[in-house]
N, C-alpha and C positions, 0 to 999 in steps of 0.2 A: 504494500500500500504506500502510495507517495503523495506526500503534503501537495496541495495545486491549490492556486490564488485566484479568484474571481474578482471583476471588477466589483470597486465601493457602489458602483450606481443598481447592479445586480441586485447584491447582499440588500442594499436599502430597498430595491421591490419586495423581494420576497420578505423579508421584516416588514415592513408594509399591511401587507397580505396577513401576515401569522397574527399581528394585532390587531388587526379586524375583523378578522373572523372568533378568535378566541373574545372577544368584547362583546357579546351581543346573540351570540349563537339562541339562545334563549328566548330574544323579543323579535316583535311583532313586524318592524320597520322590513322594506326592502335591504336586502344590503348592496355595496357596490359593486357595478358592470365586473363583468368575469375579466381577466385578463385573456387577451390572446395565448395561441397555443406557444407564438416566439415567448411571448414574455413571461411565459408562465415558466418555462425551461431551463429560462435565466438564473443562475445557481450564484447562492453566497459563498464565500471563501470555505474550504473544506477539504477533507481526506478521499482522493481521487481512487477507488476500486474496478481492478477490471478482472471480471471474470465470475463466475461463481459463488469460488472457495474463495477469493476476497470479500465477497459480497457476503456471504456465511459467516466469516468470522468479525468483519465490522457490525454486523447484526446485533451479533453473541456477545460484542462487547462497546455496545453504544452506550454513551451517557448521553446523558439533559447536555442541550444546548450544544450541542455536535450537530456536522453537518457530515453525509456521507454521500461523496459525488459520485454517479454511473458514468462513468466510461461507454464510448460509442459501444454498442457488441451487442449479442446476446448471452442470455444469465440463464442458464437452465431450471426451471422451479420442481419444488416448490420452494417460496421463498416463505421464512418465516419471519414474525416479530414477535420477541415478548417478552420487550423491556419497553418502559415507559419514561418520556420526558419530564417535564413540571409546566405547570403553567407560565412561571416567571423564563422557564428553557425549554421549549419543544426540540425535541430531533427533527432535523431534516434529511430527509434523499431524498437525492434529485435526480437527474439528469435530463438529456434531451430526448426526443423522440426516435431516435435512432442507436438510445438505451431500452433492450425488450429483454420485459421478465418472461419465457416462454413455458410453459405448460407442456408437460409430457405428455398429455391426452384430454380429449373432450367429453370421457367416459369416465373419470373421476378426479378429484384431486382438487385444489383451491392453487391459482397459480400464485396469488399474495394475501395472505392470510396477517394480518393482527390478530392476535388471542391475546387479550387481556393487556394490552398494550394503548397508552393513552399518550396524549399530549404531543404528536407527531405532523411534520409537515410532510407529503410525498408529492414530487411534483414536475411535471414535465415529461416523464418518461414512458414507455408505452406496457402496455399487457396485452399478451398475447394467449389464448387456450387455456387452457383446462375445464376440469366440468363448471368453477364459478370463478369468474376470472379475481377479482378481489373482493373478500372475507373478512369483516370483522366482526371477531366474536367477544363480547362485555370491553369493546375499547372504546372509549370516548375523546371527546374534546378534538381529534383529530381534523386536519384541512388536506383534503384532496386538490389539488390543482394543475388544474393543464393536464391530466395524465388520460389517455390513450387505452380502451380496454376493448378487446377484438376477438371476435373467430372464437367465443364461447360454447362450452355443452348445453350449458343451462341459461344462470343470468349473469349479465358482467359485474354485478355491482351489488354484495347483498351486505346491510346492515342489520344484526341479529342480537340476541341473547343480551340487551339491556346495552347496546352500542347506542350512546345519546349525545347530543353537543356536538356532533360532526357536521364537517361543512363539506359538499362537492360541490365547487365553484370550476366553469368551464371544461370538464370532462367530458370526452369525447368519446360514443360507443357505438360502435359498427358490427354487428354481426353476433347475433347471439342463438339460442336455441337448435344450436348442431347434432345436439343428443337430442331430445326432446321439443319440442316448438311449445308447447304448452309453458313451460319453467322457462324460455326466454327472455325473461325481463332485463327492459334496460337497467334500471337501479329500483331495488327488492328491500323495501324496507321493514323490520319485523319477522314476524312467523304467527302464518297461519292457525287458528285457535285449533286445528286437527293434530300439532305439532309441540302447543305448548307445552305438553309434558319431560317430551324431548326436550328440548331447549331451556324452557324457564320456570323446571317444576312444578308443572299444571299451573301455574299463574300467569297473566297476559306480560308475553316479550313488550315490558316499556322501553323499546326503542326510541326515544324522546326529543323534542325538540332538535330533531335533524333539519340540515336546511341542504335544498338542492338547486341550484341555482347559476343561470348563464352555459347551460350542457346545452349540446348537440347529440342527441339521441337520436340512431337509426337503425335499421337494420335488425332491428329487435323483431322474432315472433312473437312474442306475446306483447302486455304493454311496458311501451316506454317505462313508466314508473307505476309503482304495484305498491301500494302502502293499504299495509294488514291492522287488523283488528287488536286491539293491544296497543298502537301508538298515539299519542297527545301530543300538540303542540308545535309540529313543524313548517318547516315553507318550501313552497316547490316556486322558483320564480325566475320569470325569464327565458325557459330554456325553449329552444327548438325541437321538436317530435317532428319524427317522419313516421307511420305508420303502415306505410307501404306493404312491411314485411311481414307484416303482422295479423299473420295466419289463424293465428290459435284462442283468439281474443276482438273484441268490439267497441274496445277502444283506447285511447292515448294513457291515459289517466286510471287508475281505479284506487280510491280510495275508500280503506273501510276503518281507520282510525276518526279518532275524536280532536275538532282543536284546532285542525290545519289550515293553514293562508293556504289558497293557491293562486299566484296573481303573477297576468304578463306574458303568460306561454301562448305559445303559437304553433299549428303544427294542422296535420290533416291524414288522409288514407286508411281513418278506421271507420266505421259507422257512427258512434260518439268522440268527441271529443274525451268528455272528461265523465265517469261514473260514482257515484257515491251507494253504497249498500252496506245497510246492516245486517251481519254475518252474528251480533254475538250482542244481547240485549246491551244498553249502555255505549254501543259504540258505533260510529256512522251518522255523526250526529258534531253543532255546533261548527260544521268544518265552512271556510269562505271563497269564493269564488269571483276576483274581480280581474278585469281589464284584461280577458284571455281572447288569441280571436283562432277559431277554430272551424276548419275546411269538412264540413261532414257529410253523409248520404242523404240521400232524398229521403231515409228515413232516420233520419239520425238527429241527434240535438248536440247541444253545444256541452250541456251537462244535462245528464241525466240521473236526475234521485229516486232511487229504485226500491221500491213498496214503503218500508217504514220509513226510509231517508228523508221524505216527503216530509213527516212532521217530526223532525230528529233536532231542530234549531239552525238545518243548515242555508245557509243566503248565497241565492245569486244573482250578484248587483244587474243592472239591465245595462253597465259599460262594457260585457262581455261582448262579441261580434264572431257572429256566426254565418258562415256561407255556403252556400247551397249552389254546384253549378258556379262559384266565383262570384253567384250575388247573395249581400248581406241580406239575413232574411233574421230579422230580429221576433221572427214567430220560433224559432228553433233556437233561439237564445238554450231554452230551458222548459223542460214539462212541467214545472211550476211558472207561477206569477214572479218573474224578477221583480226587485225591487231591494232598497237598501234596510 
């Protein structure tokens, strides 16, 4: 491993970024424009790793407030983390885009996994395969950025097992559900009430207060973003859905947690845009829905609140913009009465 210096103007984006996102993960506000995929790449001063078995053992022996840079290559996975930063020092790794964590197979395995690992910046670099391309399991406070996740078994992107306070800011996802179409999802947040047991001791995975925001999401069979039953309090905001690929599912959006912003997205190619249902009494409910414009079928709406969602406390403003055929048709807004 060899010491390598990044420009002062680099290091101060990315410090930037870590403070902004760790400030606020919690409230209600939009946060700021995602950076692009250059600038998100851009790496603070750091310990340069290439290969692996470097990448393995800077892992193994990361502290708080280390930065650990990727080298152009490929890294063979699975990659693990399970050491944790501090608030006042996140760990970082970086790299560019042409740093790929790759995945032995889209038949099992987690290509970047955090288990129990908190307070981290990953950014820039790409992921490639495995059955879920990155996994975190009870890690928090974490910021994704600019990073690259592709050519999936399942979904690219799953936050689980009480993972709360993460930010995915500008992430890019292309191609998922190679095993199965159904578990394609772009970014998987939670676990399904059939699974709690598994996962969070028969009690609901409070994956909590995630924010997902300024992504490019495509290429996914199932939807873009899948937030389960069990979650409070997040934002999905800004980001791009394409829907095209998405086989296995009827629309962009589905959420069945409690609490959610959803505001700003824009996207098209499912029948709905965005979905709300309650799956599990108590949840699917209170969630918001503004200023989204969404491209859907002649029989599709903009959001759709499915059986009890309808009187769950959830609102969708009538600044949403929905189009049918390329023309806005504010009848399909919503199968309720918009309004604030």
């Amino acid at each position: 491993m060899r010491a390598h210096r990044w420009s002062a103007a680099a290091g101060a984006l990315l410090v930037a970024l870590v403070a902004t996102a760790m400030s606020g993960c919690s409230s209600q506000p939009p946060p700021p424009a995602a950076p692009s995929g250059t600038a998100a790449a851009a790496c603070p001063e750091g310990t340069l790793v290439t290969g692996a078995t470097e990448l393995s053992a800077a892992l193994a022996a990361a502290r708080p407030g280390q930065t650990i840079l990727l080298a152009a290559g490929r890294y063979d996975a699975p990659v693990e983390i399970t050491r944790s930063g501090t608030a006042d020092a996140p760990i970082t790794l970086c790299g560019g885009a042409d740093a790929v964590l790759v995945g032995p197979s889209t038949d099992s395995g987690y290509t970047l996994h955090l288990d129990e690992a908190s307070w981290w910046v990953l950014s820039g670099f790409s992921v490639e395969g495995g059955q879920k391309g990155v996994m975190l399991d009870g890690s928090s406070s974490n910021v994704l950025a600019g990073i690259r996740v592709s050519d999936t078994g399942d979904e690219a992107v799953h936050l689980r097992a009480g993972s709360s306070d993460n930010r995915l800011e500008g992430v890019v996802v292309r191609g998922t559900g190679l095993r199965k179409a159904e578990f394609g999802e772009g970014v998987y947040i939670g676990t399904a009430e059939s699974n709690w047991c598994e996962v969070s001791e028969c009690a609901p995975d409070a994956s909590d207060r995630n924010v997902v925001t300024g992504s490019d999401i495509a290429g996914t069979t199932a939807e873009a973003i899948d937030v389960k039953e069990g979650t409070t309090g997040g934002e999905l905001s800004g980001n791009t859905l394409d829907g095209a690929a998405s086989t296995a599912v009827d629309s962009l959006i589905d959420v069945k947690g409690s609490g959610w912003l959803v505001t700003g997205n824009s996207g098209g190619g499912t029948r709905d845009g965005a979905q709300v249902h309650v799956v599990v009494d108590g949840w699917g409910g209170q969630n918001r829905f503004e200023l989204n414009r969404f491209a859907v079928a002649a029989d599709g709406y903009g959001v759709l609140l499915e059986g009890a969602a309808r009187n769950a406390g959830n609102t969708v403003l009538c600044d949403n913009v929905t189009t049918v055929d390329g023309v806005s048709n504010p009848v399909f807004v919503s199968n309720v009465a918009c309004g604030g």
